[in-house]
Structures are given as C-alpha cells and as structure tokens.
C-alpha positions as protocol buffer text, in pm:
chain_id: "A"
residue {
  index: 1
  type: UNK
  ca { x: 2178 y: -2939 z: -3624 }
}
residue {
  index: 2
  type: UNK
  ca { x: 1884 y: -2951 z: -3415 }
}
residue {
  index: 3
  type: UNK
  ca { x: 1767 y: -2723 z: -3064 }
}
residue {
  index: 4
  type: UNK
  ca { x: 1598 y: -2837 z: -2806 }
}
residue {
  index: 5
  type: UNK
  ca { x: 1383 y: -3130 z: -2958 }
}
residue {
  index: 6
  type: UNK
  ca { x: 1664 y: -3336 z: -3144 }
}
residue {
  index: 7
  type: UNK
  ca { x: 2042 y: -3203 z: -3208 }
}
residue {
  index: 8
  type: UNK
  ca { x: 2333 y: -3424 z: -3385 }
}
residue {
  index: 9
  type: UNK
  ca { x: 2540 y: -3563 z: -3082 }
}
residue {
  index: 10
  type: UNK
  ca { x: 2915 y: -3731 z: -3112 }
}
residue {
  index: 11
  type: UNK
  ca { x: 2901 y: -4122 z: -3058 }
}
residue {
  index: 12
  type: UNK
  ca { x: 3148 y: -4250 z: -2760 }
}
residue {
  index: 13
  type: UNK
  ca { x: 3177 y: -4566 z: -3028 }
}
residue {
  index: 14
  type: UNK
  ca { x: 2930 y: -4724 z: -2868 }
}
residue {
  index: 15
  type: UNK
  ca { x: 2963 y: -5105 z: -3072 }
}
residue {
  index: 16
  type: UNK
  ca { x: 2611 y: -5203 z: -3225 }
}
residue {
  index: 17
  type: UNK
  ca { x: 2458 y: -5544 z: -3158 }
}
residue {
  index: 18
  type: UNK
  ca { x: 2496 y: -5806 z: -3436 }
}
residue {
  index: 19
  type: UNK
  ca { x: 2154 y: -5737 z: -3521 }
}
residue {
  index: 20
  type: UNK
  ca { x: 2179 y: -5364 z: -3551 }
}
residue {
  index: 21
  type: UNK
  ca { x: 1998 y: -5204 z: -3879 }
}
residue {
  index: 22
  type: UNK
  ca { x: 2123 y: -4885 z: -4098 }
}
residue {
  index: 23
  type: UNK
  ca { x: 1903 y: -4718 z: -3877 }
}
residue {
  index: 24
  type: UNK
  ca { x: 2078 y: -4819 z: -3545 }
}
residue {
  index: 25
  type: UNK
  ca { x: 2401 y: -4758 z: -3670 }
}
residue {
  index: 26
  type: UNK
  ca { x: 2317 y: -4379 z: -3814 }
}
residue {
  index: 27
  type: UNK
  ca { x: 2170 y: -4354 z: -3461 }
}
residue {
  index: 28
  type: UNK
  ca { x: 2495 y: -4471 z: -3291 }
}
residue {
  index: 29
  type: UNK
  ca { x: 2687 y: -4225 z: -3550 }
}
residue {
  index: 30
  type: UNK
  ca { x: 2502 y: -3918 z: -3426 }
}
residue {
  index: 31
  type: UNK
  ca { x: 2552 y: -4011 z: -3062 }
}
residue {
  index: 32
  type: UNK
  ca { x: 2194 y: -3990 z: -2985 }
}
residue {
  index: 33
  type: UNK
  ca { x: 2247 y: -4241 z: -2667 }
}
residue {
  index: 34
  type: UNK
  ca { x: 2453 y: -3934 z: -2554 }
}
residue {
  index: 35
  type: UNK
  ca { x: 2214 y: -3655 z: -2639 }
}
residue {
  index: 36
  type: UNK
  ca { x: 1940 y: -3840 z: -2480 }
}
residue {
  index: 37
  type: UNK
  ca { x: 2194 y: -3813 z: -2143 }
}
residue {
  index: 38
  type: UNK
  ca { x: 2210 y: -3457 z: -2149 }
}
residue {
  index: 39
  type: UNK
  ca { x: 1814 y: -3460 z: -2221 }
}
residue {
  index: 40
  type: UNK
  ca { x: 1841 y: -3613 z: -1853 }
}
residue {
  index: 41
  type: UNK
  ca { x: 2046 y: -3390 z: -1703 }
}
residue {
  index: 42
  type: UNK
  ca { x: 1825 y: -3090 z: -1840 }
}
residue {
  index: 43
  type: UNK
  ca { x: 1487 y: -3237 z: -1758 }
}
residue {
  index: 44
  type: UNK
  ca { x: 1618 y: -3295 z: -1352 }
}
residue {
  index: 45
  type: UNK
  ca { x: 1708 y: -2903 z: -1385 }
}
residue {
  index: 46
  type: UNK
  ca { x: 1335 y: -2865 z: -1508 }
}
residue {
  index: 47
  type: UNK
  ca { x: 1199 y: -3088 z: -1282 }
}
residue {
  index: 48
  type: UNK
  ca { x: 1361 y: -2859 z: -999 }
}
residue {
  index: 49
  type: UNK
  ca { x: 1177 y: -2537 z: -1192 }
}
residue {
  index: 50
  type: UNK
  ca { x: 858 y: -2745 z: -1208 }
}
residue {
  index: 51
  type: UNK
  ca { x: 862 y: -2741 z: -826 }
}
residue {
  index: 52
  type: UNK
  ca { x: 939 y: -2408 z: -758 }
}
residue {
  index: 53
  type: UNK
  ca { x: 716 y: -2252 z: -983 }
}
residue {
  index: 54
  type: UNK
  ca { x: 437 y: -2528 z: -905 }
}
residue {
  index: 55
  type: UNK
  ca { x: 469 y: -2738 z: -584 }
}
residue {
  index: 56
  type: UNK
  ca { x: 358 y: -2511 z: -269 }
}
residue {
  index: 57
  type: UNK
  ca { x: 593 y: -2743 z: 4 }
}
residue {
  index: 58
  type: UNK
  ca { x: 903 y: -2710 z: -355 }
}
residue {
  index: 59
  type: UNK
  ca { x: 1114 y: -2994 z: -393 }
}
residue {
  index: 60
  type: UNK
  ca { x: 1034 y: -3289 z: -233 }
}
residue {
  index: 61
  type: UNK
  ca { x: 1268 y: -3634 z: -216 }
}
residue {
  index: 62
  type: UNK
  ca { x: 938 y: -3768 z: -367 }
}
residue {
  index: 63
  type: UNK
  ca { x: 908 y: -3541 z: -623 }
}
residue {
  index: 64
  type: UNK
  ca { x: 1315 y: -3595 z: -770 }
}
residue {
  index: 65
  type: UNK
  ca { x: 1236 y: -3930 z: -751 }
}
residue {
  index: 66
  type: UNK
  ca { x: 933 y: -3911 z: -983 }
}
residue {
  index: 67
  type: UNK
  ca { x: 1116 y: -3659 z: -1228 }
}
residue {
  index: 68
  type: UNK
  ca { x: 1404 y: -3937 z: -1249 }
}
residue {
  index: 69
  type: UNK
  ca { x: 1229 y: -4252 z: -1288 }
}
residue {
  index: 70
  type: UNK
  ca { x: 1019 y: -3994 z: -1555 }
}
residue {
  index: 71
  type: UNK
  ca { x: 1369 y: -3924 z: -1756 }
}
residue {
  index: 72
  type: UNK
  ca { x: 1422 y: -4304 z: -1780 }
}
residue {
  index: 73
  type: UNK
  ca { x: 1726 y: -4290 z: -2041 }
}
residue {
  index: 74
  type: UNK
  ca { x: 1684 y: -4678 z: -2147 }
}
residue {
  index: 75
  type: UNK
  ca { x: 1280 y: -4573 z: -2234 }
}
residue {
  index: 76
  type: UNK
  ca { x: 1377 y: -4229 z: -2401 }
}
residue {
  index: 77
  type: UNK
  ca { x: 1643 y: -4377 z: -2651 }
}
residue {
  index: 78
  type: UNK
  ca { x: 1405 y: -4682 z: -2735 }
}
residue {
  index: 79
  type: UNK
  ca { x: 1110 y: -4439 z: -2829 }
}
residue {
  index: 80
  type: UNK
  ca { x: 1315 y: -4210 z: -3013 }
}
residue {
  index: 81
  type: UNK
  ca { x: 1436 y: -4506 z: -3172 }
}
residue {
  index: 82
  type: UNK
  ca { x: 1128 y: -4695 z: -3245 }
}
residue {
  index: 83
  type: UNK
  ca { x: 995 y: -4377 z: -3430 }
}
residue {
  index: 84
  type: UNK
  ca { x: 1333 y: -4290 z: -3605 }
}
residue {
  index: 85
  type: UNK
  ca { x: 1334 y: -4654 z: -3795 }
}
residue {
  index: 86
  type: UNK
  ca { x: 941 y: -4623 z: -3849 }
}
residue {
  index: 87
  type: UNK
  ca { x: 979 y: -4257 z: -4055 }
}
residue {
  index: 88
  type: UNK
  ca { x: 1283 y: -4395 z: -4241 }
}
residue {
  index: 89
  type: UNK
  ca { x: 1167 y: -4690 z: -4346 }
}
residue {
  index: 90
  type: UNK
  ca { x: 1324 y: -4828 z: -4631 }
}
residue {
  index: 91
  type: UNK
  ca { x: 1560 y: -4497 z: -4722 }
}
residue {
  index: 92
  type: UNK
  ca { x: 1917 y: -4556 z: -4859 }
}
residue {
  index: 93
  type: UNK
  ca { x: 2092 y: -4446 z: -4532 }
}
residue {
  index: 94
  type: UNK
  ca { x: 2450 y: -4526 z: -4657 }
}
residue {
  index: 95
  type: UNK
  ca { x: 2526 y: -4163 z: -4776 }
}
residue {
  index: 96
  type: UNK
  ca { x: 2472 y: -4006 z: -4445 }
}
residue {
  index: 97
  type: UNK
  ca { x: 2653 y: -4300 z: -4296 }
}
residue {
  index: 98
  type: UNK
  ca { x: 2966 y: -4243 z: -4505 }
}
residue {
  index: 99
  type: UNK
  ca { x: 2920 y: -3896 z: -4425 }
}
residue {
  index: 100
  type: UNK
  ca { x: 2889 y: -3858 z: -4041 }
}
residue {
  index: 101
  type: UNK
  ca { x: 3133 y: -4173 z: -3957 }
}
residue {
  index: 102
  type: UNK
  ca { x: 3377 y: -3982 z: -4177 }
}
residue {
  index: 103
  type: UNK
  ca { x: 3657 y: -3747 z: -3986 }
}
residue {
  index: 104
  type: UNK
  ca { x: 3455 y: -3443 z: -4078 }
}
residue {
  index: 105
  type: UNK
  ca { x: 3100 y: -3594 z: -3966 }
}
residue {
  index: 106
  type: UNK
  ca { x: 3263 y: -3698 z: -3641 }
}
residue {
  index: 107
  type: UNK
  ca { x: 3348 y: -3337 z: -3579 }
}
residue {
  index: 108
  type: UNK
  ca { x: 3052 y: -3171 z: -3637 }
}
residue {
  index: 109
  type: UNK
  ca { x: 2862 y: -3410 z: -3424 }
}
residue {
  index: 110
  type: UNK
  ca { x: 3078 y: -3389 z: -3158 }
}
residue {
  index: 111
  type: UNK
  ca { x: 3099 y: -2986 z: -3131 }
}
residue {
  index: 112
  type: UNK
  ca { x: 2725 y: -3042 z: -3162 }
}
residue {
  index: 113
  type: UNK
  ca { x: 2738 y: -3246 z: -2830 }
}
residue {
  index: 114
  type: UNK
  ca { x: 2961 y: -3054 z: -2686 }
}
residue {
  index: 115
  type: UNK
  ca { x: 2725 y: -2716 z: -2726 }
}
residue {
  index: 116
  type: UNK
  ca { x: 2438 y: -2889 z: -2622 }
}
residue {
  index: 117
  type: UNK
  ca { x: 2616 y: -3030 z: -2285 }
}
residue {
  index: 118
  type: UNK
  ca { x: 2795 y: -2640 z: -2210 }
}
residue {
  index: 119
  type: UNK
  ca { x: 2449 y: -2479 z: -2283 }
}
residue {
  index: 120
  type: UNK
  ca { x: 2261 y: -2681 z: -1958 }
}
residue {
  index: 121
  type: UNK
  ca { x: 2458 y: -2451 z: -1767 }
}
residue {
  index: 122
  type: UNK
  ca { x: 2252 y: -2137 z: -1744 }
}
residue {
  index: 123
  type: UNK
  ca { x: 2533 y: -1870 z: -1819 }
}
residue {
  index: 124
  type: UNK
  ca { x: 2685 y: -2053 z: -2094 }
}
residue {
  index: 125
  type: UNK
  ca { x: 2305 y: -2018 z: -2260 }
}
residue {
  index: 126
  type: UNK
  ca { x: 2318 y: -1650 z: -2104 }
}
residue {
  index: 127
  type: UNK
  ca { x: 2585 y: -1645 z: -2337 }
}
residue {
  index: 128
  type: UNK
  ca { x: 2503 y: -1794 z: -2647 }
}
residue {
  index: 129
  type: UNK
  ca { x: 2190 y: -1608 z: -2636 }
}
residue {
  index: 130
  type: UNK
  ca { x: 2344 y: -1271 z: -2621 }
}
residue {
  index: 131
  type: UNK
  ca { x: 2567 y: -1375 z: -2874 }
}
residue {
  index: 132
  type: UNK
  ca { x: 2305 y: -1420 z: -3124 }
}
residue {
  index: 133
  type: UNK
  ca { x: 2116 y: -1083 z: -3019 }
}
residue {
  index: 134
  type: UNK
  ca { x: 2470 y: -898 z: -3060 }
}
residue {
  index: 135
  type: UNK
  ca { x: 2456 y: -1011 z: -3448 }
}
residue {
  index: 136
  type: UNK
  ca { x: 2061 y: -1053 z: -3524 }
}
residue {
  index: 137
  type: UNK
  ca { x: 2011 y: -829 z: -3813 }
}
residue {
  index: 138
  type: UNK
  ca { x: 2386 y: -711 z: -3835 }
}
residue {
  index: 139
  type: UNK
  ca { x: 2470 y: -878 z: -4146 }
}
residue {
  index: 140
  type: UNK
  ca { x: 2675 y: -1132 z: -4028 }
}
residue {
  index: 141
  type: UNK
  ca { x: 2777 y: -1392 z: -4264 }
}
residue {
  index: 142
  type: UNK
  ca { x: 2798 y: -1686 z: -4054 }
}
residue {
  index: 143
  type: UNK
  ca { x: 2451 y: -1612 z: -3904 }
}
residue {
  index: 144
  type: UNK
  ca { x: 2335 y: -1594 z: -4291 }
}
residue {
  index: 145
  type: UNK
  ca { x: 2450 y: -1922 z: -4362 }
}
residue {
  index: 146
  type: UNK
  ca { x: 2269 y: -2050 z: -4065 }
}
residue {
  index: 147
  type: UNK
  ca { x: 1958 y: -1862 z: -4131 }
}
residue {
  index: 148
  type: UNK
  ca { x: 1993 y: -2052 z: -4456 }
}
residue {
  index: 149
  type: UNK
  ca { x: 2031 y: -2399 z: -4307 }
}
residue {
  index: 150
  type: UNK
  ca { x: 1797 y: -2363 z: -4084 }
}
residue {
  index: 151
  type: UNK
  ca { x: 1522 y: -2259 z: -4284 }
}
residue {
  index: 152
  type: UNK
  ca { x: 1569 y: -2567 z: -4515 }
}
residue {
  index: 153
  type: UNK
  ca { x: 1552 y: -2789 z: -4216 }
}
residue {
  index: 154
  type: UNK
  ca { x: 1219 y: -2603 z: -4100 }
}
residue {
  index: 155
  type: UNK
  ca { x: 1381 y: -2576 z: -3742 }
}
residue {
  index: 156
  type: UNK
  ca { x: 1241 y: -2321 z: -3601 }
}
residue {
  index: 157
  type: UNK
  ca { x: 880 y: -2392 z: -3688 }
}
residue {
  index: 158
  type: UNK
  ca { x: 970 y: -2780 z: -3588 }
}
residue {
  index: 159
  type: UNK
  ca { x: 1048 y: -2703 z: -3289 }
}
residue {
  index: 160
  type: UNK
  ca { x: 782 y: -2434 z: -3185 }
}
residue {
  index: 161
  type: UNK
  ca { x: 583 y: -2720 z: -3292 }
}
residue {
  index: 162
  type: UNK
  ca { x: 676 y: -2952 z: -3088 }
}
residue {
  index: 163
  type: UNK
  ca { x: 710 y: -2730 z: -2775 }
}
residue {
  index: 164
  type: UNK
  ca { x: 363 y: -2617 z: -2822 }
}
residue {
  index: 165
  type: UNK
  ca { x: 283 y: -3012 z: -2840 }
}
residue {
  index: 166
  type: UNK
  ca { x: 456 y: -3104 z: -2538 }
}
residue {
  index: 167
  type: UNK
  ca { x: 290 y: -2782 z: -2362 }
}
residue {
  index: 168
  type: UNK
  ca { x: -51 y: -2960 z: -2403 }
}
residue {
  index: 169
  type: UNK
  ca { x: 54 y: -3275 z: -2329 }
}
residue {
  index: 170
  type: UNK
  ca { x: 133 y: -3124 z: -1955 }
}
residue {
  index: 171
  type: UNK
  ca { x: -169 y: -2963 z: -1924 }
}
residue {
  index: 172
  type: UNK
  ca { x: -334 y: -3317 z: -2013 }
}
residue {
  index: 173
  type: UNK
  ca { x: -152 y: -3480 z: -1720 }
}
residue {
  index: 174
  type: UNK
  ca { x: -221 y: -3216 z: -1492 }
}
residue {
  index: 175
  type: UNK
  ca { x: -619 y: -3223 z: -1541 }
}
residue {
  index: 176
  type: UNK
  ca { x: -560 y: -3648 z: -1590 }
}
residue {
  index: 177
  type: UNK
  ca { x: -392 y: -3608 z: -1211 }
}
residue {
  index: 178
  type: UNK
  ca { x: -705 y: -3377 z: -1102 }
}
residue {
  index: 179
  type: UNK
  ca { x: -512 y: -3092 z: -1017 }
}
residue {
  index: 180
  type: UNK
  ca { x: -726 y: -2857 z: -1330 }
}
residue {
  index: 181
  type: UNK
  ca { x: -1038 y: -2861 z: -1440 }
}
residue {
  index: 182
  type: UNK
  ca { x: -992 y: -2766 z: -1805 }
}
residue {
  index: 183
  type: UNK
  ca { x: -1168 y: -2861 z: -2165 }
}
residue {
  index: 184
  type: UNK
  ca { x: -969 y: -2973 z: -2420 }
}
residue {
  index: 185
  type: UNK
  ca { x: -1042 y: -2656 z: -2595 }
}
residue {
  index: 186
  type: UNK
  ca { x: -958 y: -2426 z: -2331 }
}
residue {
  index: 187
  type: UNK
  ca { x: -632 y: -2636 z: -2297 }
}
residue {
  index: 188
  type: UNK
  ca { x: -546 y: -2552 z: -2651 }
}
residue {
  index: 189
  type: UNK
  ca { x: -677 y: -2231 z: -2640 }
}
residue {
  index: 190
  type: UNK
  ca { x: -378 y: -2175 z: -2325 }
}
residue {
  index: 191
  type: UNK
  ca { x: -110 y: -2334 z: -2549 }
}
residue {
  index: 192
  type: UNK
  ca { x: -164 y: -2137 z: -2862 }
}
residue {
  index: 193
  type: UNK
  ca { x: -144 y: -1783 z: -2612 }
}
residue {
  index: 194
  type: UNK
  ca { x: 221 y: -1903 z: -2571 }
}
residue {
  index: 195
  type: UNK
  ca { x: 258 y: -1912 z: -2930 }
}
residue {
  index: 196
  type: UNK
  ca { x: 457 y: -1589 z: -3044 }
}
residue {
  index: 197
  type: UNK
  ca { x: 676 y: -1589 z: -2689 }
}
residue {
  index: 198
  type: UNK
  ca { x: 759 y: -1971 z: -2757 }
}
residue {
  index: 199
  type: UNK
  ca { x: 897 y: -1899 z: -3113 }
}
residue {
  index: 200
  type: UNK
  ca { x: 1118 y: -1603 z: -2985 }
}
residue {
  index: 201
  type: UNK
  ca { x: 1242 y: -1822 z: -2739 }
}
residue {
  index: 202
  type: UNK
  ca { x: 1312 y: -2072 z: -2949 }
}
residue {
  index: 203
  type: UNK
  ca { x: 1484 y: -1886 z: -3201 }
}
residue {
  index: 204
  type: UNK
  ca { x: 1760 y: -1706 z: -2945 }
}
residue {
  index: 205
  type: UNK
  ca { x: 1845 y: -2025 z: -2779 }
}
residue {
  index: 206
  type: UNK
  ca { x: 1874 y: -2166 z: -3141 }
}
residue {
  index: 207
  type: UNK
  ca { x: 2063 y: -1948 z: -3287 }
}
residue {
  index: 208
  type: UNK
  ca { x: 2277 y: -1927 z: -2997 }
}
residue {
  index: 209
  type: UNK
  ca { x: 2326 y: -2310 z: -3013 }
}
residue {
  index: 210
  type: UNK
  ca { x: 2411 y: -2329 z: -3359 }
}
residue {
  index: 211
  type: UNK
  ca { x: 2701 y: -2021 z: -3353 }
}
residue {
  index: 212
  type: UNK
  ca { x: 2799 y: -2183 z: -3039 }
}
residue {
  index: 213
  type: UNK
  ca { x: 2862 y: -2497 z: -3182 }
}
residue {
  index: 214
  type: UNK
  ca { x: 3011 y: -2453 z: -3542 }
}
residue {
  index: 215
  type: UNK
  ca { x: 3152 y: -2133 z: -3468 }
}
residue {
  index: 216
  type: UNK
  ca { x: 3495 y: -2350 z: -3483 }
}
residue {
  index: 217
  type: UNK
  ca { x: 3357 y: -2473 z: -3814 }
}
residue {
  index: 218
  type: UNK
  ca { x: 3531 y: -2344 z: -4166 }
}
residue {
  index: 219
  type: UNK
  ca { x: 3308 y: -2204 z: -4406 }
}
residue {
  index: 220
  type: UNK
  ca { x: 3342 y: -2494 z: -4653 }
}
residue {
  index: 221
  type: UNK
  ca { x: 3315 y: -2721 z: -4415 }
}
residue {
  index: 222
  type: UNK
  ca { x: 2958 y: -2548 z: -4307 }
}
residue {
  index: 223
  type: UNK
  ca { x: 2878 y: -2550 z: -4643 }
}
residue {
  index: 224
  type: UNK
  ca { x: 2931 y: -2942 z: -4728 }
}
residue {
  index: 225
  type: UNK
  ca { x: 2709 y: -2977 z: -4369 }
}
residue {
  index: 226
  type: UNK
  ca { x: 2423 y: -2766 z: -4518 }
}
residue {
  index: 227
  type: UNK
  ca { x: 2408 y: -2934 z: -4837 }
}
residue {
  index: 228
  type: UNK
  ca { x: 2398 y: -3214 z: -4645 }
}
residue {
  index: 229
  type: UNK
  ca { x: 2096 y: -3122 z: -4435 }
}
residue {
  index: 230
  type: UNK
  ca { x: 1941 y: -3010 z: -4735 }
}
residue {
  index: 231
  type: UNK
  ca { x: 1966 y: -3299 z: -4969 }
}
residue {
  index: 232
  type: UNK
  ca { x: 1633 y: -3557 z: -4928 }
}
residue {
  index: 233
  type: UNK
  ca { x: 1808 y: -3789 z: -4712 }
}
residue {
  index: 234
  type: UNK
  ca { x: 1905 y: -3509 z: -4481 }
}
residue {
  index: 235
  type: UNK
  ca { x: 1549 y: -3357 z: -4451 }
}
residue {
  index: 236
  type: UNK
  ca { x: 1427 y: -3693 z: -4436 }
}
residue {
  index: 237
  type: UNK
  ca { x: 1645 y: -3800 z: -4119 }
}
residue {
  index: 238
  type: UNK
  ca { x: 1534 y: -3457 z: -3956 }
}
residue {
  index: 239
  type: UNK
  ca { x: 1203 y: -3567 z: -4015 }
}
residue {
  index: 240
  type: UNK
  ca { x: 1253 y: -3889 z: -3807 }
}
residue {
  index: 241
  type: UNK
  ca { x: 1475 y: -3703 z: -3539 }
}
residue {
  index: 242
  type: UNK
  ca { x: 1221 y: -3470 z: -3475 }
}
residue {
  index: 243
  type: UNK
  ca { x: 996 y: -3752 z: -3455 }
}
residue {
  index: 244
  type: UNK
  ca { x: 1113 y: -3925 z: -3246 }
}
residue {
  index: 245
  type: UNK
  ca { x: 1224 y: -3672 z: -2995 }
}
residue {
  index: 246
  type: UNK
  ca { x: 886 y: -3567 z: -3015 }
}
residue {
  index: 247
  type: UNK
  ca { x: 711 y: -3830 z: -2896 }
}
residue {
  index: 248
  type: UNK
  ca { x: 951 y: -3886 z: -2620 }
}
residue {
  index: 249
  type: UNK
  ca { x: 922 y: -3510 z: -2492 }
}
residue {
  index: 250
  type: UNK
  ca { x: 497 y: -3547 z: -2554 }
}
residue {
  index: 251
  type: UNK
  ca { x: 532 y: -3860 z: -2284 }
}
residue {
  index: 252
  type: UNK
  ca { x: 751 y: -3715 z: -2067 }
}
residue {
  index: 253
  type: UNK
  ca { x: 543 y: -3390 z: -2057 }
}
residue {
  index: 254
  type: UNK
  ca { x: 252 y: -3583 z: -1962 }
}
residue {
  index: 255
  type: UNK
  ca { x: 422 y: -3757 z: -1702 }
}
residue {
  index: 256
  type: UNK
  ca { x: 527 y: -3490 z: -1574 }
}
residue {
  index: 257
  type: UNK
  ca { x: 198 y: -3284 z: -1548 }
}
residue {
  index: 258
  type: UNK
  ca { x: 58 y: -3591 z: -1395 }
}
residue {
  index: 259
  type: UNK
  ca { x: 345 y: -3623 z: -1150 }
}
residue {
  index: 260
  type: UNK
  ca { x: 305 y: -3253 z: -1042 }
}
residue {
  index: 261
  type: UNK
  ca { x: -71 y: -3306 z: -982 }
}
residue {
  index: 262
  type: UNK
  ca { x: -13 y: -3592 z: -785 }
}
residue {
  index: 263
  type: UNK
  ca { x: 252 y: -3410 z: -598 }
}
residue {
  index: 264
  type: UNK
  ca { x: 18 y: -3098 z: -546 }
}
residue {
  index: 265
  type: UNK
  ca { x: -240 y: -3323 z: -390 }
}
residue {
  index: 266
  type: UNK
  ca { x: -26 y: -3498 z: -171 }
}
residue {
  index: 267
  type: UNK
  ca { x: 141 y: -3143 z: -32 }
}
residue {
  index: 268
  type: UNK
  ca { x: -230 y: -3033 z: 32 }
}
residue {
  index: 269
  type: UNK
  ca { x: -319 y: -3336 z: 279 }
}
C-alpha cells in the first residue's frame, strides 16, 4: 500500500507481549518488524551510494560501520512505533484487525513484502519501473484502479513529502558535521529544486511497486483492499504509517549527513 516511506508488510507471526495494545498487534499484522528489515538492507545499499557519490577515499570499514549502527532495526521499529500509537490514539482498530489477520489481509500484506524485498534488487526495480512506463497513459484498467487508490491515500504527494523532508534533514547533518556552510534558507531553497524530479521518481517506482505487487491480485479482491484504504480507519492508519516512517527516515537522514561529514573530514587528514 505504501512506497518507499511505509508499505503493508506480511507478519512472520511474530507473538505480541502480554502487554501488547490494538496498536501493537495491527503493527505485528502488517509485518512492519519485517519491512523495517528490508528498510536495512536498502539503506546499507544507500549507504554504499552515499560513499561513492560523496566520500573522496569511497567506502571505508568505518564508514559501513556508521551506516549500520545508523540502520539500528530495534531503534527504527520503536520510533515508527512510538508515532504509529501517538496518531491513532484512541481509534477503533478492530475492523482493520479483522481485516488484515483474515486469509485475504494476510495475502495482500505478504505480496506487499514480497515486492518490496524483490524491488532492492536494482533490475527487479529496472523492471517494475518499465512496467509502469509501458502502461502510463494506455488505459489500463488495473493501473486505473490504482491511480484511484492511490490518490485517496494521498501517496504520491506523502511521499514526495517526506523525501523532500528527509532531503533537508541530510543537508542539516552535513552542515551540523561542518562539512557545508549553508543557511537554513539556502538549504530549503536546494531541497525544493529537487522538487518536480523527486515526484517523477516517486511516482515510477510507485507505480511499479504497486502492479508489481497485486498484479496476482483479483479485481474484487483489489477492490475490497481499496475500500479498505479508503474508509476513515484506513486513511487514518496511513496517516500514522507515514508518520512514523517519517520520523524514522528524518533521523536517519540526519545521521547520515552527519556521518558523511565526519567521514569527509577524517579522509581529508
């Protein structure tokens, strides 16, 4: 359901602590302990981009060392956590429990998870990317129905959104770490340059994602998920999703432009 800031993942029935709430156990339903582990494995690939694109010396043993103690998975399920429960708050969750511990639920998450875990290769998102371009503006009725979902989630402009954020949030680190000398203003004035290419991006790799994953999906099937995701409880949990993934990616983006500084510095002496 979601791209690259939150996505519905399968749980491995992962048994919730006595003192789990609704919250925890939606959580545990849409397998976000397992999302956040393929969050890991695609912020090491990033962190080896970072350092070609940024480090003069590349990849150092010090530098993967930063990038994984920076993609803590214990810290990034506990924040998205922490700000899932707090943007719930006292909501009825026990409809979209029923409805994604139910055999159809289960199945949606888990091609969900499944998508999201083949797309960290690079050719498999080659692929789902060319994919969508094939039917972009063909007329496709799958890719209407999708169109239709997700502009009722707001996913696209969610997720530019939150990119954008995180963008910023690097930049921050890197002139916290002393390796830029920028204003706030000129920081922001940077980001919002990257506006228009950031929302293309984000919709091909979106769009790709989402025919990737419920292309084994029947149409009423789809339909029932939609509904679903449209309904206030559905927006709602997207709401605290994106949330939460949000302020994990904003910290990790930080720590990451602060790493790289650090890392720039230390290649220089």
């Amino acid at each position: 359901m979601f791209a690259r800031i939150s996505a519905f993942a399968i749980a491995a029935v992962i048994a919730c602590p006595a003192w789990a709430t609704p919250s925890d156990d939606l959580l545990t339903a849409l397998g976000v302990r397992e999302i956040v582990d393929v969050m890991r494995a695609e912020g090491l690939d990033y962190g080896d981009e970072l350092a070609r694109d940024m480090l003069p010396g590349g990849r150092s043993s010090a530098w993967s060392a930063a990038v994984s103690t920076i993609y803590d998975t214990d810290w990034m399920y506990e924040t998205v956590r922490t700000e899932f429960a707090a943007t719930l708050g006292d909501e009825d969750l026990s409809p979209l429990l029923a409805y994604f511990t139910s055999e159809e639920g289960r199945r949606i998450v888990e091609l969900e998870l499944e998508a999201r875990r083949a797309m960290v290769d690079a050719d498999v998102e080659d692929m789902a990317r060319a994919t969508f371009s094939d039917l972009d503006g063909s007329g496709d009725k799958r890719l209407e129905r999708l169109e239709a979902f997700v502009e009722a989630n707001d996913l696209i402009e969610a997720n530019v959104t939150g990119a954008l954020n995180a963008s910023f949030k690097f930049y921050s680190g890197l002139v916290e770490g002393g390796a830029l000398e920028m204003s706030e203003a000129e920081i922001l004035a940077d980001v919002w340059a990257q506006e228009d290419e950031t929302r293309e991006d984000t919709r091909e790799w979106l769009y790709g994602y989402l025919l990737l994953a419920y292309g084994p999906l029947s149409d009423d099937v789809l339909e029932g998920y939609i509904d679903l995701s449209s309904s206030p409880a559905g927006q709602l949990m997207n709401r605290a999703l994106f949330a939460g993934f949000n302020t994990m990616y904003d910290d990790i983006s930080r720590q990451l432009g602060h790493a790289s500084a650090l890392q720039m510095q230390a290649q220089e002496l």
